[in-house]
N, C-alpha and C positions, 0 to 999 in steps of 0.2 A: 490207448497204447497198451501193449499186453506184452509183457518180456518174454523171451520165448526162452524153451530146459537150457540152453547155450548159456544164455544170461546170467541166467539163478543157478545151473552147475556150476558156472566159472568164479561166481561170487563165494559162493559157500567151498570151491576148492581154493579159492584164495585167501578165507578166513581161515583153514585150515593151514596153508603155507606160513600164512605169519602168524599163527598158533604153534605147529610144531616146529618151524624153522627159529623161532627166535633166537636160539642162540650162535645166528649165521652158522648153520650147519645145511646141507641139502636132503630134502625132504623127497622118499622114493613117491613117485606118480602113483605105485602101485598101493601104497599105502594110505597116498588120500584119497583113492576108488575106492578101498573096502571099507573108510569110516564113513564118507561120502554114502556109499553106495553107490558108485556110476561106473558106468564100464570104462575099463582100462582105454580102450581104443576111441572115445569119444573124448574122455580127458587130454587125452595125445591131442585128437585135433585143438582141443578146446585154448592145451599150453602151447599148441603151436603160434595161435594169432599173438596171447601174453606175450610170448618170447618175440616173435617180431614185432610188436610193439616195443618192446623193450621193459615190459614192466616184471617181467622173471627172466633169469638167467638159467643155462643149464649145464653142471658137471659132469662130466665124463666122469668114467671109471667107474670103480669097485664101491666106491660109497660116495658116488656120485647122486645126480638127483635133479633138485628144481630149488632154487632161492628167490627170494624176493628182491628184485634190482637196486630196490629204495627202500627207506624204511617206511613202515605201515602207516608210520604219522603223514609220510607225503604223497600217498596214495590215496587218489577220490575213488566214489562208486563212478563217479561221473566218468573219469579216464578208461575203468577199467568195463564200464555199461558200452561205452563208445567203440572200445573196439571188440568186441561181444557184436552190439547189438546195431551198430552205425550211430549216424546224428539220431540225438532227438526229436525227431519232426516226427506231431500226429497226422497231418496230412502230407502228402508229394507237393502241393503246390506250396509250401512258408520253403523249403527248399529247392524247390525248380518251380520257378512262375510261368514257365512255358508251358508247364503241363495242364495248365486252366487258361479259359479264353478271357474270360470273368474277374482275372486276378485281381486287376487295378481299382474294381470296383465292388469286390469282395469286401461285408462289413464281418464276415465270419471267419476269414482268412486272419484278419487282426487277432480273434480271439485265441486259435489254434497256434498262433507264433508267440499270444503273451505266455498260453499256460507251456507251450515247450520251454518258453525262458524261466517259467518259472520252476519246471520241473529239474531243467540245468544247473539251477540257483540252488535245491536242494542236495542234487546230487554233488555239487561242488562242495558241501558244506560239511559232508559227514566221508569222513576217512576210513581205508578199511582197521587202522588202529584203535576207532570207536568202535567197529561192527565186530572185534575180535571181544573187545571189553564187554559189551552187551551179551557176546553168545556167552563168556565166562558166568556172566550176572543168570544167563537161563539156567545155565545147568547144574552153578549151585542151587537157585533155587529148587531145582525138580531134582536133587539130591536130599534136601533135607528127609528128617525121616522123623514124626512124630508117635515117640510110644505111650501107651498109657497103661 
């Protein structure tokens, strides 16, 4: 399974949203591009699926913007990979059995359906409220500054 830039841009602009949104205020697009780095017009698409999933909201106006729908504690990677990325299936056949002849007698289709359960099991487990605290935890540490 290999996440693709949609994935890993939508994640690090959503670490970013409930980074800079925390104090429910709305967060310009254009502004988590240039910390990001990613182009304005791909982030658009990227907040387009968020918002029709429902997991960011969007303001109109003059200081208008992007908000987080929920808070960051009740957001999974798993919800927000899903609709990024689709189901977790590493193969087509643990989600469409019609697509192999072989299914029913598949002993390697079993393993493919444990490890995507098991991949779901992790993604369900870590919030992006965790993945906001950890980036805090990186960049003080690559802040510090040792003189002698």
């Amino acid at each position: 399974m290999k996440i693709s830039t949609k994935g890993r841009y939508g994640l690090r602009a959503m670490i970013d949203l409930a980074t800079y949104g925390k104090d429910h205020s709305p967060v310009f697009l254009s502004d988590i591009a240039k910390r990001q780095e990613i182009s304005d017009k791909y982030l658009e698409h990227i907040f387009a699926s968020l918002h029709k999933a429902g997991l960011v909201k969007s303001v109109r106006g003059r200081k208008g913007g992007y908000m987080l729908n929920r808070m960051a504690s009740e957001i999974t990677l798993s919800e927000i990979l899903r609709v990024l990325e689709g189901p977790c299936t590493l193969v087509d056949c643990v989600s469409d059995p019609k697509t192999c002849q072989k299914t029913d007698i598949c002993a390697t289709r079993d393993i493919w359906a444990m490890l995507g359960t098991k991949i779901e099991e992790i993604l369900d487990g870590i919030t992006l409220e965790t993945l906001v605290e950890k980036q805090k935890e990186k960049i003080e540490k690559e802040t510090i500054m040792y003189h002698i």
